[in-house]
C-alpha atoms as a printed R data frame, in Angstrom:
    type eleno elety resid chain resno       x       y       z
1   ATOM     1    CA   UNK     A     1 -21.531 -44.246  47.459
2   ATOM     2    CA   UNK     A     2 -20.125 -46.357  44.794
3   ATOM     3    CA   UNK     A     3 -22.923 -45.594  42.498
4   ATOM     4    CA   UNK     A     4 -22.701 -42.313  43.347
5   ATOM     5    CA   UNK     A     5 -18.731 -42.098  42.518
6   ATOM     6    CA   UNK     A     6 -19.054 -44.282  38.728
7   ATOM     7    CA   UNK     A     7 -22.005 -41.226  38.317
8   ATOM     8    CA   UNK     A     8 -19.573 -38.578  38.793
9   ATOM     9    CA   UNK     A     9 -16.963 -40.243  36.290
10  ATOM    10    CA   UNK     A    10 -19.832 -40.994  33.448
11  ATOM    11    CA   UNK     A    11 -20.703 -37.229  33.374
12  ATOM    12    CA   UNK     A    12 -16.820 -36.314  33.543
13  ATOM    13    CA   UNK     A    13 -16.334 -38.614  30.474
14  ATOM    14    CA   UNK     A    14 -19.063 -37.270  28.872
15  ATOM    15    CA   UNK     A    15 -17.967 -33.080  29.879
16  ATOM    16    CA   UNK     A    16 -13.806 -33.437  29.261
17  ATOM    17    CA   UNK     A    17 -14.467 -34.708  25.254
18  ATOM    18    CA   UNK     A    18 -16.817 -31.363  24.943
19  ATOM    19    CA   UNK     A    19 -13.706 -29.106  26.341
20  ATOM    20    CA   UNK     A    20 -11.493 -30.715  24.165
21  ATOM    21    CA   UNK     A    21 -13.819 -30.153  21.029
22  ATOM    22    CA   UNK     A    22 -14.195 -26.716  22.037
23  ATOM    23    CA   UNK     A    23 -10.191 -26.076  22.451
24  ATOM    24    CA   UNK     A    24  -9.298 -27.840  19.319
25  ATOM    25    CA   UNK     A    25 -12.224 -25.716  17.277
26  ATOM    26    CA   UNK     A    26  -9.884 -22.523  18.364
27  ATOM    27    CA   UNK     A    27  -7.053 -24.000  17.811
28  ATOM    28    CA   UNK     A    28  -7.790 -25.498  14.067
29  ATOM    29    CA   UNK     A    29  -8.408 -21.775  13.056
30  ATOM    30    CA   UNK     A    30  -4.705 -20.986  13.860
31  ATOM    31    CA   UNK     A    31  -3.883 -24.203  11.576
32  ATOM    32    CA   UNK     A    32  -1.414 -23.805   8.704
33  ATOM    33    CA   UNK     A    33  -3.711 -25.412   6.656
34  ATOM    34    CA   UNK     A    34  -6.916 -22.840   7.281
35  ATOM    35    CA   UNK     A    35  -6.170 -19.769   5.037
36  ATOM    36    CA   UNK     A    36  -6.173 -15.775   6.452
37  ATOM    37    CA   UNK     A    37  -9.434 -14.974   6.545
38  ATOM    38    CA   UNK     A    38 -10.119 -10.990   6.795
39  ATOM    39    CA   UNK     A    39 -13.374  -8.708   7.360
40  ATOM    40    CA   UNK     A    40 -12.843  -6.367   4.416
41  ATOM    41    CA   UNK     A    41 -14.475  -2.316   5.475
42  ATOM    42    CA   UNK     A    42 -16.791  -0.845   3.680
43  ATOM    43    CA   UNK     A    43 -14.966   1.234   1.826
44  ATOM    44    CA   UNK     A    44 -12.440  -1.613   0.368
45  ATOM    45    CA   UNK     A    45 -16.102  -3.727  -0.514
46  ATOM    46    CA   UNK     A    46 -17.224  -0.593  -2.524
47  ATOM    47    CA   UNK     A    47 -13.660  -0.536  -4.056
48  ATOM    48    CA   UNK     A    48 -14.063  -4.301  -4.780
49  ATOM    49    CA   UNK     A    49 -17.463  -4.607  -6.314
50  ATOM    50    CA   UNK     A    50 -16.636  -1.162  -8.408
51  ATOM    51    CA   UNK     A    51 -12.897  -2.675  -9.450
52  ATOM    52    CA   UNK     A    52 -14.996  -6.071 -10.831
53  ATOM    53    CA   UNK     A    53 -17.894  -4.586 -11.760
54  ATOM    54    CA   UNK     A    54 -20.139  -7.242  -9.722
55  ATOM    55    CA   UNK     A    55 -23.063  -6.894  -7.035
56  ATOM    56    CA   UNK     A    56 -22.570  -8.300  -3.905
57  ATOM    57    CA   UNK     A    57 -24.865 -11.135  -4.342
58  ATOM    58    CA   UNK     A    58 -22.841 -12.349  -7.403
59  ATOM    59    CA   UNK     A    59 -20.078 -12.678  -4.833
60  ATOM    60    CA   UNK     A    60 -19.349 -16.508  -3.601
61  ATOM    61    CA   UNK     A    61 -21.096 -17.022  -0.077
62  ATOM    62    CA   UNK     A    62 -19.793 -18.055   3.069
63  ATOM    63    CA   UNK     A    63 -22.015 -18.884   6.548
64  ATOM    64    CA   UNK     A    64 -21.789 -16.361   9.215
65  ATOM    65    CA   UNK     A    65 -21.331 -19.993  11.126
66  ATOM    66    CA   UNK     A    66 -18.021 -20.749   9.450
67  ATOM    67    CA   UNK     A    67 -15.389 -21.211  12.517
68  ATOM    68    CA   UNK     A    68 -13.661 -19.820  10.506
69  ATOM    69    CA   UNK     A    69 -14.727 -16.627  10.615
70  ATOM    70    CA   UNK     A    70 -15.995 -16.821  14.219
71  ATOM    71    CA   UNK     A    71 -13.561 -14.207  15.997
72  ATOM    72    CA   UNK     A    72 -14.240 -11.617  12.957
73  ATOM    73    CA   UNK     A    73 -17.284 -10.455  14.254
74  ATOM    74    CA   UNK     A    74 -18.952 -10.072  11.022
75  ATOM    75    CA   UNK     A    75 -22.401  -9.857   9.920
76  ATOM    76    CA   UNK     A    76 -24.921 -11.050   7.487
77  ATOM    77    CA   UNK     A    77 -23.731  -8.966   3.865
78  ATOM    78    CA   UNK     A    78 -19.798  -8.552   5.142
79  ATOM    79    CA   UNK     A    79 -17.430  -9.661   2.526
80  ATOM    80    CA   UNK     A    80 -14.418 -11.541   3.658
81  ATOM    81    CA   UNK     A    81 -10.896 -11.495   2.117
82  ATOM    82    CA   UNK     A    82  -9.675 -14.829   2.174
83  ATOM    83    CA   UNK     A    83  -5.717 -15.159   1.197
84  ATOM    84    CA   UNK     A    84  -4.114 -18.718   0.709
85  ATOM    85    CA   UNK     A    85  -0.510 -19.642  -0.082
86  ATOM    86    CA   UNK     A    86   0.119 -21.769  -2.673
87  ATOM    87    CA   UNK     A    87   3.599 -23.158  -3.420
88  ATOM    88    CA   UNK     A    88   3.287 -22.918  -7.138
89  ATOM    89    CA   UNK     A    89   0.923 -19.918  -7.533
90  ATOM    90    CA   UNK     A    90   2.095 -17.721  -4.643
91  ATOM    91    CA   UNK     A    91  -0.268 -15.878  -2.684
92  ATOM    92    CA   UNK     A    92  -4.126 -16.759  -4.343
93  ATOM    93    CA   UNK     A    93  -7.282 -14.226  -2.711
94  ATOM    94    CA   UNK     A    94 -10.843 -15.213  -2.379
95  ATOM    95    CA   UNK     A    95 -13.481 -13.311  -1.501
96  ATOM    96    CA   UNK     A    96 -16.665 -14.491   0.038
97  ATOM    97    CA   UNK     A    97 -19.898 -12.991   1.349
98  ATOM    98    CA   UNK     A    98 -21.216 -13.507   4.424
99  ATOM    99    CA   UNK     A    99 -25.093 -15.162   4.904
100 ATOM   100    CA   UNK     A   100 -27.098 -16.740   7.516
101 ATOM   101    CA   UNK     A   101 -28.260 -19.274   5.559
């Protein structure tokens, strides 16, 4: 029984720090620090590439991985908006596109 019992606690030990990664993952992309990050629709990407007179593939990359971008459901050729405040610049956009790999 005693063995049994320190069991029990190793795997707990070993299960609670997962949980926590997994809550603090969702809660970093709320962080002040983690810029907006929106899925821009198609019609705002043709309006994009068109207004800078680029292809998509000349467009900065991002990994359909990124946390970041987890809860956008995006997929592989999306382009995301990303908007950062800056105290001395104001409000500064990126855009990335989204790969696999």
């Amino acid at each position: 029984m005693v063995a049994s019992s320190k069991g029990n606690y190793f795997l707990e030990s070993l299960v609670r720090p997962i949980q926590d990664l997994k809550m603090s993952a969702k809660a970093q992309i709320n962080h002040e620090l983690i810029p907006e990050h929106t899925k821009l629709s198609e019609n705002e990407v043709k309006a994009l590439l068109k207004k800078f007179n680029i292809t998509i593939r000349e467009i900065p990359k991002i990994l359909i991985n990124d946390p970041a971008i987890a809860n956008l459901n995006v997929k592989e050729g999306d382009i995301i908006k990303i908007s950062r405040k800056s105290r001395t610049a104001g409000e500064i956009v990126f855009y990335r596109g989204v790969i696999k790999e």
